[in-house]
C-alpha positions as CSV (number, residue, x, y, z in Angstrom):
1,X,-3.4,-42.8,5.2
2,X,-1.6,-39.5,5.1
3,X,1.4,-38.7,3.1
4,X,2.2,-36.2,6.0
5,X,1.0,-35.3,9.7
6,X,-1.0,-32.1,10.5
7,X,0.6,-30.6,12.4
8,X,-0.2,-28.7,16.0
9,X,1.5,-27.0,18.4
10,X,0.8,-23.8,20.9
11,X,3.3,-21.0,20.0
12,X,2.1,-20.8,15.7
13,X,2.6,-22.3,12.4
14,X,3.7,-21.5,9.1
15,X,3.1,-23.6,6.1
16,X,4.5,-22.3,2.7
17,X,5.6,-23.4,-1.0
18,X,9.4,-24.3,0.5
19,X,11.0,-25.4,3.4
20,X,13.8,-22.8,3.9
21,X,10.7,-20.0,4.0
22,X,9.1,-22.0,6.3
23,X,11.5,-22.4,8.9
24,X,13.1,-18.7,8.4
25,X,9.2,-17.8,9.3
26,X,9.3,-20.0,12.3
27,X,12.5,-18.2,12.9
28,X,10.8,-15.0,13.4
29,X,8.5,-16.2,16.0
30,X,11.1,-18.0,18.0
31,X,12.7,-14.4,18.1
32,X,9.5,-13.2,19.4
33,X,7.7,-11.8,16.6
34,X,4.1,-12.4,15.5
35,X,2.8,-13.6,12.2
36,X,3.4,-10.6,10.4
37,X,6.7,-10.8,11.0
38,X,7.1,-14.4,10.5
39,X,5.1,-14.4,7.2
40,X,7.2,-11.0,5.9
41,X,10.8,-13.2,6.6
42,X,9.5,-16.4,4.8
43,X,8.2,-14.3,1.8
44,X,11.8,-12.5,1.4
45,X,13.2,-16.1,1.3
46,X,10.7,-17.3,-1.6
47,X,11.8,-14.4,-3.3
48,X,15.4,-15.7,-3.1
49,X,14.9,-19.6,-3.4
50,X,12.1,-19.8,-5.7
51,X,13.2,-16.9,-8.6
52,X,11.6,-19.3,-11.2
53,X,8.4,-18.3,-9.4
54,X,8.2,-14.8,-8.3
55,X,10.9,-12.4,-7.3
56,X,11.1,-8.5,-5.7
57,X,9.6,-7.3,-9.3
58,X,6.4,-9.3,-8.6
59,X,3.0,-8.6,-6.8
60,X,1.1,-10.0,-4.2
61,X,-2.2,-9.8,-2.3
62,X,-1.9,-10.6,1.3
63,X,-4.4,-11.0,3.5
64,X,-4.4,-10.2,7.7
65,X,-6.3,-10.5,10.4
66,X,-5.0,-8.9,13.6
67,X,-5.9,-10.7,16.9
68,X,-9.1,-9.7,18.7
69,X,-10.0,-7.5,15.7
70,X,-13.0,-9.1,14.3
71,X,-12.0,-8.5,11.1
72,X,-9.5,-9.0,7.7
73,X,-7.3,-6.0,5.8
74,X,-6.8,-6.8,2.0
75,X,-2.6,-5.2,1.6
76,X,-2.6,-4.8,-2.4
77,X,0.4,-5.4,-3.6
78,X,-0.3,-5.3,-7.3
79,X,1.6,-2.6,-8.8
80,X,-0.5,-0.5,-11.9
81,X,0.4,-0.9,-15.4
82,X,2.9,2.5,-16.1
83,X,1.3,5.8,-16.9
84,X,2.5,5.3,-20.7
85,X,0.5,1.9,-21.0
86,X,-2.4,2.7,-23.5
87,X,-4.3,0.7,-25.8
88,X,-2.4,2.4,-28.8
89,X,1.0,2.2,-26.8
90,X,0.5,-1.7,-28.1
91,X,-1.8,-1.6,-31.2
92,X,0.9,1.0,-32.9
93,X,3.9,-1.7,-32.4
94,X,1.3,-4.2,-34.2
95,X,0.1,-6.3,-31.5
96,X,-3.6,-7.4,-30.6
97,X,-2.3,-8.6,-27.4
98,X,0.2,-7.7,-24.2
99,X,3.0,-10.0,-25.0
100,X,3.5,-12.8,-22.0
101,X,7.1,-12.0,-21.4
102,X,9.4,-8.9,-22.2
103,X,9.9,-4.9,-21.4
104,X,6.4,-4.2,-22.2
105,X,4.1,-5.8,-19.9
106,X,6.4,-4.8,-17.1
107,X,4.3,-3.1,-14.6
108,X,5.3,-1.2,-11.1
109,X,6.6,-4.0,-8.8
110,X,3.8,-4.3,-5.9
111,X,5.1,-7.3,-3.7
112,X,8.5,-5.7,-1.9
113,X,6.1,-2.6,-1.0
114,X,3.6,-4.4,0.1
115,X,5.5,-6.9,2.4
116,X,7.3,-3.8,4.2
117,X,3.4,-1.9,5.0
118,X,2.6,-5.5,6.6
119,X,5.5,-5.7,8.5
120,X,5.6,-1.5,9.3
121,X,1.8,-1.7,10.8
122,X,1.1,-5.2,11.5
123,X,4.9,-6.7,12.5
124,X,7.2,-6.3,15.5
125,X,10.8,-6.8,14.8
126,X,12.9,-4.6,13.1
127,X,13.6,-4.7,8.7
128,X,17.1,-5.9,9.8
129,X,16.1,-9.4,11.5
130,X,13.4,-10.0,9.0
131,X,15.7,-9.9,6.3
132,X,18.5,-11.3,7.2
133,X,17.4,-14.8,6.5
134,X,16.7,-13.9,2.8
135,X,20.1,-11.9,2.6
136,X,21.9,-14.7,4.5
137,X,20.5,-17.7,1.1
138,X,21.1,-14.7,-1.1
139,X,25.0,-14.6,-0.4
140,X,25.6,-18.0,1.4
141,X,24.0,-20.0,-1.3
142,X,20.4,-22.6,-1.3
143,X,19.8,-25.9,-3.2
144,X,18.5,-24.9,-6.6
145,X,14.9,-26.6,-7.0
146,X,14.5,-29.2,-10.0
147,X,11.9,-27.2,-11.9
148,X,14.6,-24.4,-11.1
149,X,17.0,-25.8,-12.9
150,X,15.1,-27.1,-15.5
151,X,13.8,-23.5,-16.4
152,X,17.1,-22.0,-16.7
153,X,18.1,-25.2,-18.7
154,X,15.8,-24.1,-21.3
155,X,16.5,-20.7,-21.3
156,X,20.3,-20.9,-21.6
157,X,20.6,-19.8,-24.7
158,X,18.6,-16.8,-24.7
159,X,20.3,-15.7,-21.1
160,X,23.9,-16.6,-22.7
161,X,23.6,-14.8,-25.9
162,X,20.6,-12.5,-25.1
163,X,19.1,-11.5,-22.1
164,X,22.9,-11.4,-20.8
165,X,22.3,-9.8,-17.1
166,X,20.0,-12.6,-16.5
167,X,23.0,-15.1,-17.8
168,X,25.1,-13.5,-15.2
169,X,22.8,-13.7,-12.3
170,X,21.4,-17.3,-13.1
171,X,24.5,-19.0,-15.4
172,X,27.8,-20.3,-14.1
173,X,30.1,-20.1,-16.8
174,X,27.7,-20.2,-19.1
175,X,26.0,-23.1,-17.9
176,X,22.4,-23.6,-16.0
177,X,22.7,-25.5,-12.3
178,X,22.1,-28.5,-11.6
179,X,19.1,-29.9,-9.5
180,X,20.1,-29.2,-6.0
181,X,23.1,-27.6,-6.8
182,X,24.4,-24.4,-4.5
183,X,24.0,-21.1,-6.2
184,X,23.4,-17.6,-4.8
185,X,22.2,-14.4,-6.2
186,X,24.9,-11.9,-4.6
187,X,23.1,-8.9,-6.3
188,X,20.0,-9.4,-5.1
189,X,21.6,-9.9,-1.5
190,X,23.1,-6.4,-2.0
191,X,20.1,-5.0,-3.0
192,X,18.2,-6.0,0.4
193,X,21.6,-4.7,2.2
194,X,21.1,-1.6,0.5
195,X,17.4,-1.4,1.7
196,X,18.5,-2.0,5.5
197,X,21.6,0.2,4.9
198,X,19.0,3.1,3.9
199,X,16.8,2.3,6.6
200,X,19.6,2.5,9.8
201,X,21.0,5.2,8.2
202,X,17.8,7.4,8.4
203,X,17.9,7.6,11.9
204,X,14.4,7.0,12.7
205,X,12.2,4.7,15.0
206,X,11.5,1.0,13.2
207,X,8.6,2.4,11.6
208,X,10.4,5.1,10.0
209,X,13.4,2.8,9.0
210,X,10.9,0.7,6.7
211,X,9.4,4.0,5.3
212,X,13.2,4.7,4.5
213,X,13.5,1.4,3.1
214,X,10.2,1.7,1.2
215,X,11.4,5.0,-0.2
216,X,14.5,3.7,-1.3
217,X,13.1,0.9,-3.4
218,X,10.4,2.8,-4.7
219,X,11.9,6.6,-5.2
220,X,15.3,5.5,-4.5
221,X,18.0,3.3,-5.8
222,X,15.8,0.7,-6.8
223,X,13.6,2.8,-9.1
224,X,16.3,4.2,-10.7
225,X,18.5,1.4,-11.8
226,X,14.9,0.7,-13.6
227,X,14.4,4.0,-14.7
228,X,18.1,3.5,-15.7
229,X,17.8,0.3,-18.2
230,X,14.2,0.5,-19.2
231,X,14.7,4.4,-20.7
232,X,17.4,2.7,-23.4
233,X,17.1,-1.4,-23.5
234,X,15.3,-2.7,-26.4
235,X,15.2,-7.2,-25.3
236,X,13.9,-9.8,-27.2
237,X,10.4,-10.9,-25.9
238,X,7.7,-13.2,-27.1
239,X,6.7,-11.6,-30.0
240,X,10.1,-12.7,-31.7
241,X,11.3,-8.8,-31.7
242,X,13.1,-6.3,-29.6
243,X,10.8,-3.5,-27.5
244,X,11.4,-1.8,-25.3
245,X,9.3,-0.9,-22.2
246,X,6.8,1.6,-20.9
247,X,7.7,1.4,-17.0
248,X,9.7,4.8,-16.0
249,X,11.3,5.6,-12.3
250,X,8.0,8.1,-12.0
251,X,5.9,5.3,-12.3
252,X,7.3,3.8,-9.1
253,X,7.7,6.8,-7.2
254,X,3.8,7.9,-7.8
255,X,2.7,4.3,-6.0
256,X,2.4,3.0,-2.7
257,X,0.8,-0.6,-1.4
258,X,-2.9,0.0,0.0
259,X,-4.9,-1.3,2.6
260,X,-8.4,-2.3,1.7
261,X,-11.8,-3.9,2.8
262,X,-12.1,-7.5,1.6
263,X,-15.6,-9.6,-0.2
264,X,-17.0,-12.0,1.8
265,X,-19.6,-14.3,1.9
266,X,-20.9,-16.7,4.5
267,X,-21.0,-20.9,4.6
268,X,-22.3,-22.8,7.0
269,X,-20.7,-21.3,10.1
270,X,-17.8,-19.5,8.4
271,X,-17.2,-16.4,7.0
272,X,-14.8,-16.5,3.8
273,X,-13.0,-13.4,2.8
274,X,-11.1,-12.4,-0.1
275,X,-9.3,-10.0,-2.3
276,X,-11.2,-7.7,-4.2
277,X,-12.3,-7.5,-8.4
278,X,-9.1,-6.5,-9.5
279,X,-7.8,-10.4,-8.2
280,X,-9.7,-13.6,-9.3
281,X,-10.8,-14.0,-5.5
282,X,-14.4,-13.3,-6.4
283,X,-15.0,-16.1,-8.1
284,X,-14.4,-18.5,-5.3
285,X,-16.9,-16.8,-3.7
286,X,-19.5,-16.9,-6.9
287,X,-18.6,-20.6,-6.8
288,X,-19.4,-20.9,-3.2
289,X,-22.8,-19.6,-4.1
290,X,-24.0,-21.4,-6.6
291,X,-23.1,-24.5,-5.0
292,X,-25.1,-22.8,-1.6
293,X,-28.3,-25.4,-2.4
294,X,-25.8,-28.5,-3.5
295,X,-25.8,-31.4,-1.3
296,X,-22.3,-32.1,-1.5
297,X,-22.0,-34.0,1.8
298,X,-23.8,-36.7,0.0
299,X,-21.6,-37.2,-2.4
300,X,-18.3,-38.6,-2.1
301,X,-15.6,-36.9,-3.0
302,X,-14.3,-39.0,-6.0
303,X,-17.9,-39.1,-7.6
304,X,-19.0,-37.9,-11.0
305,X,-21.5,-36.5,-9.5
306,X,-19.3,-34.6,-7.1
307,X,-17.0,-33.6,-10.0
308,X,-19.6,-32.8,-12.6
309,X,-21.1,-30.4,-10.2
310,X,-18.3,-28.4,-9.0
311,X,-16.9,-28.2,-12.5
312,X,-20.4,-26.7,-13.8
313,X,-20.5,-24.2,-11.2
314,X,-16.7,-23.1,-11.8
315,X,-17.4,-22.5,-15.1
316,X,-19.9,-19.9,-14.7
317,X,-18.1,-18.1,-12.4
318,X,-15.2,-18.2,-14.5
319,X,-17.4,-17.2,-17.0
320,X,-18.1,-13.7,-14.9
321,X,-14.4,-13.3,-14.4
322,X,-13.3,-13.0,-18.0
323,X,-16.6,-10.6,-18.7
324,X,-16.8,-8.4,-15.8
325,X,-13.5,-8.2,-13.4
326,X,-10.7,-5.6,-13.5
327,X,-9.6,-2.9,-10.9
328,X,-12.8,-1.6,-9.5
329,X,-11.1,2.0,-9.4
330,X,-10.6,2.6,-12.6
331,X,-13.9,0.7,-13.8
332,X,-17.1,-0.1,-13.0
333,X,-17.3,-3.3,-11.7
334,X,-20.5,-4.6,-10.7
335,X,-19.3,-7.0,-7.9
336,X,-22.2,-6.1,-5.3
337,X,-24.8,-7.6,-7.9
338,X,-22.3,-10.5,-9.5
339,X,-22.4,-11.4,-5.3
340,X,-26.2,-10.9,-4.5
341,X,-28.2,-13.7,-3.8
342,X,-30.6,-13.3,-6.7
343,X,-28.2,-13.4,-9.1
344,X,-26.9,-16.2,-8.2
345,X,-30.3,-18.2,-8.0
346,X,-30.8,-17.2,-11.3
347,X,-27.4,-18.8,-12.1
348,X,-27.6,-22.1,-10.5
349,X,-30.9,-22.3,-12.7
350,X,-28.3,-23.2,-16.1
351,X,-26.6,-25.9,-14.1
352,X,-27.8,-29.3,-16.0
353,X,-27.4,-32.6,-16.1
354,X,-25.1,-32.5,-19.2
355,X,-21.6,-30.6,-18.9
356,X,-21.7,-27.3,-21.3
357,X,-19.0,-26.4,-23.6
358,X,-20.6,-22.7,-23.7
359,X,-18.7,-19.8,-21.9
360,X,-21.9,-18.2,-20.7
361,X,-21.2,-15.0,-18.3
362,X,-24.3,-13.7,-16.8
363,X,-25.8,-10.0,-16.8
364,X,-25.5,-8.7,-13.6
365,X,-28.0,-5.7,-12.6
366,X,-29.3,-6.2,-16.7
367,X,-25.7,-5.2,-18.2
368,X,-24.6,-6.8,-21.2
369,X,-21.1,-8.8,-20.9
370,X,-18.2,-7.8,-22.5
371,X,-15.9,-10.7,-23.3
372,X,-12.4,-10.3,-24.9
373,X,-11.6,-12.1,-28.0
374,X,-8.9,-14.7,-28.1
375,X,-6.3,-14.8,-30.2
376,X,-3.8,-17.2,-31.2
377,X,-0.1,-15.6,-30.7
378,X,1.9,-19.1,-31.2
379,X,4.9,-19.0,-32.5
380,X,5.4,-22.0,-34.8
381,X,7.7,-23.5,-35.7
382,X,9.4,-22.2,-32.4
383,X,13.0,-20.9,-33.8
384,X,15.4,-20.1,-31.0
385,X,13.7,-22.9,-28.9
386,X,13.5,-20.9,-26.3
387,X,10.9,-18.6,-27.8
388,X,8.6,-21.0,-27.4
389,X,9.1,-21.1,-23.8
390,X,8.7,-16.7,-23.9
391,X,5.4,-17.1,-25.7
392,X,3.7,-19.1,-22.4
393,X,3.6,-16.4,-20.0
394,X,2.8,-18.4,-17.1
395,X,6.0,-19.8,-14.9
396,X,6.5,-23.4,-16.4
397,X,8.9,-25.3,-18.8
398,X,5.9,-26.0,-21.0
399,X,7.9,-29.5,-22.2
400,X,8.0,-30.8,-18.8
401,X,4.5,-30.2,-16.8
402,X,1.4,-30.4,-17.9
403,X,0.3,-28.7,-15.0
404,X,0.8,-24.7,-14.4
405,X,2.9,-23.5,-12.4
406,X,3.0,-19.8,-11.3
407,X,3.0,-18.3,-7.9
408,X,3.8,-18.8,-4.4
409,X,2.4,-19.3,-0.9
410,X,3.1,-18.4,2.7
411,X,1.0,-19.1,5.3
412,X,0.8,-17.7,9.6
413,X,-0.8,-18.2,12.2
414,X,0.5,-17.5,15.9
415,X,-0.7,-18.1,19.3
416,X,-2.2,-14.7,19.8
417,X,-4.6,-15.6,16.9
418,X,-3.0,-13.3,14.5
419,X,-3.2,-14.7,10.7
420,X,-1.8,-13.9,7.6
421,X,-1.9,-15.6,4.3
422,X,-0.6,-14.4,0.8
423,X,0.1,-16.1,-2.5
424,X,3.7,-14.0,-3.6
425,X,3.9,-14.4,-7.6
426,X,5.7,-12.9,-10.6
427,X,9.0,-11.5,-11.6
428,X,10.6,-14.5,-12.4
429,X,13.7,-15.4,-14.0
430,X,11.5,-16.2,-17.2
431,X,9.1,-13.3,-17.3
432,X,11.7,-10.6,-18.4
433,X,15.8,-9.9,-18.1
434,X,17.4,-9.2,-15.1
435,X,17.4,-5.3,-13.9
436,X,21.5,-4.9,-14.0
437,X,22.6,-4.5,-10.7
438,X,19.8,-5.4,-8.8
439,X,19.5,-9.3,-9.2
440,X,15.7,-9.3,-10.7
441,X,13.5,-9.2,-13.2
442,X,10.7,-7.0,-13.5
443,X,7.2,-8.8,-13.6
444,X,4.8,-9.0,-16.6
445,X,1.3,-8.8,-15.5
446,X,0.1,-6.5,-17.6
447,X,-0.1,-9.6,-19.7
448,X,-3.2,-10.0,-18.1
449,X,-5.0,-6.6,-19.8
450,X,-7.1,-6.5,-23.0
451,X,-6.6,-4.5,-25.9
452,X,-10.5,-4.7,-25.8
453,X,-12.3,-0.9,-25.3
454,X,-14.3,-0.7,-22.8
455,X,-13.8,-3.9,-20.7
456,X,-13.3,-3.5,-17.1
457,X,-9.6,-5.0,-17.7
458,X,-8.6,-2.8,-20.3
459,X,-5.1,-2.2,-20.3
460,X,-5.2,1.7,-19.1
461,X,-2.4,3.9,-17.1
462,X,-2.4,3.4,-13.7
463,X,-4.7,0.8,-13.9
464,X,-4.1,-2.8,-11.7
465,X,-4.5,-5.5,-14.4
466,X,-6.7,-8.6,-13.2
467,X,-4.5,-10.9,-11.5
468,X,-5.3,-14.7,-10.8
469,X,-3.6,-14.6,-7.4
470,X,-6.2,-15.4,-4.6
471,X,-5.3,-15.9,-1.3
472,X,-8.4,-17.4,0.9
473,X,-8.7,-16.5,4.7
474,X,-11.8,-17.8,6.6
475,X,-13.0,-16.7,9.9
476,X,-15.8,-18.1,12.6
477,X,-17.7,-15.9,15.1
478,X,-14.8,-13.2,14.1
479,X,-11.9,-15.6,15.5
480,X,-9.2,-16.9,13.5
481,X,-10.1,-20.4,11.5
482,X,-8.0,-21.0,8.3
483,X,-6.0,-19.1,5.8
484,X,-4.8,-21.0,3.0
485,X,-3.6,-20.7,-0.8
486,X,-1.6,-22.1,-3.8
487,X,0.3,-22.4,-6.9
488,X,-1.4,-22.8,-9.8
489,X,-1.9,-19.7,-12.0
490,X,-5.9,-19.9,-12.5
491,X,-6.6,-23.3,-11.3
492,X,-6.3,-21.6,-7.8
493,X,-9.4,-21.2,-7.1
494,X,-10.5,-24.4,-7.8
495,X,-7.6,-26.5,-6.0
496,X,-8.4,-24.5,-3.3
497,X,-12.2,-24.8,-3.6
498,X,-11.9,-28.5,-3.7
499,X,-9.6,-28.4,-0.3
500,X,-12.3,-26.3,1.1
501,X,-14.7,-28.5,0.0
502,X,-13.4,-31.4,1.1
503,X,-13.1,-29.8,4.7
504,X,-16.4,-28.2,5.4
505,X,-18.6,-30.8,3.2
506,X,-16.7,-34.2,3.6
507,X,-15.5,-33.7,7.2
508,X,-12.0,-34.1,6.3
509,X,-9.3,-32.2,8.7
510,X,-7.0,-29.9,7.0
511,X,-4.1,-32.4,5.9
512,X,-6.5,-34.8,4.5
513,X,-8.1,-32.3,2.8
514,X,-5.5,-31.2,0.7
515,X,-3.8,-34.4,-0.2
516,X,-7.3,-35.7,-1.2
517,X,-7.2,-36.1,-5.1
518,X,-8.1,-33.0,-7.1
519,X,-9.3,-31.6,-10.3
520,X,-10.0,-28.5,-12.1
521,X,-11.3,-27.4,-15.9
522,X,-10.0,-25.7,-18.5
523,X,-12.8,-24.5,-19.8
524,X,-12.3,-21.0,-19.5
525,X,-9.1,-19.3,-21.1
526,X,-6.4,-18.8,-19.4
527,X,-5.4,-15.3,-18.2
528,X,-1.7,-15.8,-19.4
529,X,-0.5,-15.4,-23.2
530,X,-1.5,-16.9,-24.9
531,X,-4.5,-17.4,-23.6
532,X,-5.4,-20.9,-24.9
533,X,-8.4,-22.7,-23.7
534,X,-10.0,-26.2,-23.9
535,X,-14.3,-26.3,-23.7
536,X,-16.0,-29.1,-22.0
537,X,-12.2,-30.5,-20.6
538,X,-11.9,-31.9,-16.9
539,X,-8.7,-32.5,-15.5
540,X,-8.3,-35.1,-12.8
541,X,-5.6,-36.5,-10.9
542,X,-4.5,-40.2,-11.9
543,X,-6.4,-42.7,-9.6
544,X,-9.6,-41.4,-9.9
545,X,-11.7,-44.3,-10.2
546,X,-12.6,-45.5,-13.6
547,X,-16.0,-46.1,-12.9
548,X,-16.7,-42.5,-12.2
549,X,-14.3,-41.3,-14.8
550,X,-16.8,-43.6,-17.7
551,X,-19.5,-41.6,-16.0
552,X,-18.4,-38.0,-16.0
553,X,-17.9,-38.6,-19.9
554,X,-21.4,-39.7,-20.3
555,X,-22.3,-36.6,-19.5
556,X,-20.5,-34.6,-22.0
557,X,-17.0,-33.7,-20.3
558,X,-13.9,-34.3,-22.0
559,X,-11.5,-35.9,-19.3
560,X,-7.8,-36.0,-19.1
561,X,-5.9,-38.1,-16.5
562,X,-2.5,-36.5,-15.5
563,X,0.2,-37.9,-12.9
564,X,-1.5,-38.8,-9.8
565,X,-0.6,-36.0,-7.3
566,X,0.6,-33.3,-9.6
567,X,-2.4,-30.8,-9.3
568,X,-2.2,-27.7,-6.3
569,X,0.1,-27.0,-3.4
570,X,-2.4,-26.1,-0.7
571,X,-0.7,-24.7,2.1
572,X,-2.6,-23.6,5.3
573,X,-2.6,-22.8,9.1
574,X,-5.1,-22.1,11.1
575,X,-6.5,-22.5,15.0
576,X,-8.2,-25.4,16.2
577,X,-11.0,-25.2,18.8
578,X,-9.0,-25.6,21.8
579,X,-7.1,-23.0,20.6
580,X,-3.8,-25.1,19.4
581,X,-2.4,-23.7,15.7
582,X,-2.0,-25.7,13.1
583,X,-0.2,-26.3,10.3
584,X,-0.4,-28.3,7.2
585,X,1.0,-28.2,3.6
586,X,0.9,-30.4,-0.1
587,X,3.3,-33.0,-0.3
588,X,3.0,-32.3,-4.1
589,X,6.1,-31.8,-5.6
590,X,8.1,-32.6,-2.1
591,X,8.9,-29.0,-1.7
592,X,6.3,-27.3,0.1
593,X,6.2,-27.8,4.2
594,X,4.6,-26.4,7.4
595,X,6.6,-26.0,11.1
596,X,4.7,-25.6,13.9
597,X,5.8,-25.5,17.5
């Protein structure tokens, strides 16, 4: 029995992380727009109602696929780390790693850039009727999310006495919302009047009035009320000082969102495409490939045998990320080998009977792996409290969830067969202090770099740091079939594996898919600060049958229940056979939701 209806219908469908994006997409496309448009309107929106999660400073990788084209475009919006970003720029302060939170891992933010080239080349309506949905919750107010308020809870000391422009934009007289409380963001909402302001005022065509509006963010206004605070603010970050940041107005006005080729690989009668080295999206493929020989389909989807050998082949290919991934244009990443089918024979070879607690990366084309060493940056005892909160750079009120948190979704798919999936992430309220006069916070991926010489993810200038966001679009005979993502920092691509999974190998239709129980490891470290890991754990939702549970600890695993439905927020759309969209979304959480119509 399903906790929710998938749902179909014959004019499109958009699932994402919150109902007010959802509907503001659906919005777009009763207007007349297409999926671009629709998924552009909804991602504004997250921007505004889910700030604990990503905001305008943040990045994003979308991915598209125009009707009748055959194909998908990778838009990369994940801004470079700024030109002054150097291994000594960090090692000279007396750090061994990018702090989590703070000025300095502030990099250029990709996702508003981004979201304007998809809705320049790809959309139909005008910058004006996309945004007004986000400008209208921006000014007029939305119901505060409980994880929301329970973020800024936590924080309200450090925004009250501290990070003072985010106490303004997030505090009401000095106090943190309530759960479902009103509260608006009036400087962000003149910051996106601003941008359509500068875009009518420039006279030209619609595609020149978002070039106008992309100028102004990124060599106008916007990067100048950056260039503005970051050349003098010194804020308190995680590493219990002030610093001050490396980011510079230049820095934003030498960038500009690109439009790339994405990886693929084939299964069974689908083609599976995703974002490129410099995301974590190669791993789902890596994982897709060693499992290529696996007879899932046999068995069931709550087995230990099912688990034991998913969570095997995730941890080699996890294994590859933290060796050999990093932007492939400013190192040499050997992606065509780490995909080839030899390699990956040779890797399914180490997958035993027994569960390792090794972190084994392989040696693509015969080169040695590189792996970063971890280091321990806790602060204990944690004294404000809410430094303890700064030093875990991933999105979550560590005292509340076991589960993590970060990022977004939004999910399209219209009637033409035009699809569009992206997972928006970063910039939120707790990654660094509010830009005055703009209404957000810059984001912090540059957490995500190493100190380590000569690893592909080396912090360098102008280089992307290695993100975990991985949007997953999926194509059959070059027609439209399913895009889908979620939350979930780097669990994402094994929720979405499993959902996947579950679909293709246990003949489950979208909806049942993802509400089917889920699990992931943590095996591998985790790309935030402070980059804890645990070897040999699996993590599975409660309700997983003790039988199978006794048996996946015979072999070796160390297994941890959590709260039954508390892992992933899969959202997806797609087109069935007959060519009806559809449209489902998690129940998880009771915030995510997909319209169709």
């Amino acid at each position: 029995m399903l906790f929710r209806p998938e749902l179909h219908g014959t004019r499109g469908a958009v699932a994402s992380t919150h109902w007010l994006a959802s509907t503001a997409g659906m919005s777009m496309l009763d207007r007349g727009g297409n999926a671009f448009d629709a998924a552009t309107a909804a991602a504004f929106v997250i921007q505004v109602v889910e700030p604990h999660l990503n905001g305008p400073g943040g990045d994003v990788p979308i991915l598209a696929h125009r009707a009748g084209s055959g194909s998908v475009d990778v838009v990369c919006g994940q801004g470079p780390m700024p030109a002054a970003a150097t291994v000594e720029a960090f090692t000279q302060r007396g750090l061994a790693v990018v702090p989590g939170s703070g000025l300095l891992p502030a990099v250029v933010p990709g996702a508003v850039g981004a979201w304007l080239r998809l809705l320049k080349e790809y959309g139909t309506l005008p910058l004006e009727d996309v945004l007004e949905p986000a400008i209208g919750y921006a000014e007029g107010g939305y119901p505060v999310l409980p994880k929301c308020a329970a973020m800024i809870g936590a924080l309200t000391e450090l925004f009250r006495d501290t990070w003072t422009e985010s106490g303004r934009t997030y505090l009401r007289n000095g106090v943190a919302p309530r759960a479902g409380e009103r509260v608006t963001n009036p400087a962000l909402a003149r910051t996106y009047r601003r941008l359509v302001a500068e875009a009518k005022a420039s006279g030209r065509d619609r595609e020149g009035q978002i070039d106008a509006a992309t100028e102004a963010f990124y060599s106008g206004f916007v990067a100048e009320a950056i260039d503005s605070y970051l050349a003098k603010a010194e804020e308190a970050d995680s590493t219990g000082r002030r610093n001050g940041g490396l980011l510079t107005g230049a820095d934003l006005d030498a960038w500009r969102p690109h439009v790339e080729r994405p990886l693929t690989l084939d299964h069974r009668s689908l083609t599976v495409h995703k974002a490129g080295p410099w995301s974590q999206g190669p791993v789902f493929l890596q994982q897709l490939a060693l499992l290529a020989d696996a007879d899932l389909a046999a068995t069931g989807p709550e087995s230990a045998e099912y688990v034991h050998t998913v969570v095997e082949a995730a941890k080699l290919a996890f294994a590859d990320r933290e060796a050999w991934y990093g932007d492939p244009d400013h190192a040499k990443v050997p992606v065509e080998a780490l995909l080839d089918p030899a390699y990956s024979a040779a890797r399914r070879a180490l997958l035993g009977a027994e569960a390792s607690r090794e972190l084994r990366p392989g040696r693509p084309g015969g080169r040695e792996p590189l792996l970063p060493p971890l280091h321990d940056e806790s602060v204990a005892p944690a004294d404000p409290a809410w430094l303890g909160e700064l030093e875990q750079g991933i999105p979550a009120i560590m005292k509340l969830t076991a589960a993590t948190g970060d990022t977004c979704c939004v999910s399209v798919t219209d009637a033409a067969g035009n699809m569009v999936v992206a997972t928006p992430s970063g910039g939120w309220l707790k990654s660094s202090p509010v830009v005055p006069g703009l209404g957000f916070p810059l984001g912090t991926r540059g957490q995500m770099a190493t100190l380590t010489p000569g690893h592909p993810n080396t912090v360098g200038p102008g280089k992307r740091p290695r993100t975990t966001l991985s949007p997953t679009m999926v194509l059959r005979d070059g027609r439209p079939y399913l895009a889908f993502g979620t939350p979930g920092g780097d669990q994402q691509d094994q929720w979405t594996l499993s959902f996947f999974l579950h679909h293709t190998e246990h003949g489950m239709g979208p909806q049942a898919a993802i509400e089917a129980r889920t699990f992931h490891t943590d095996h591998v470290p985790t790309s935030f600060a402070p980059r804890r890991f645990r070897p040999g754990t699996v993590v599975l939702e409660g309700g997983w049958p003790a039988a199978e549970v006794e048996a996946l600890r015979r072999r070796g695993h160390q297994v941890e229940l959590v709260a039954d439905y508390s892992l992933s927020k899969v959202c997806a759309t797609g087109l069935t056979g007959d060519g009806l969209v559809l449209g489902a979304a998690s129940p998880r959480g009771a915030q995510a939701y997909a319209v169709a119509g």
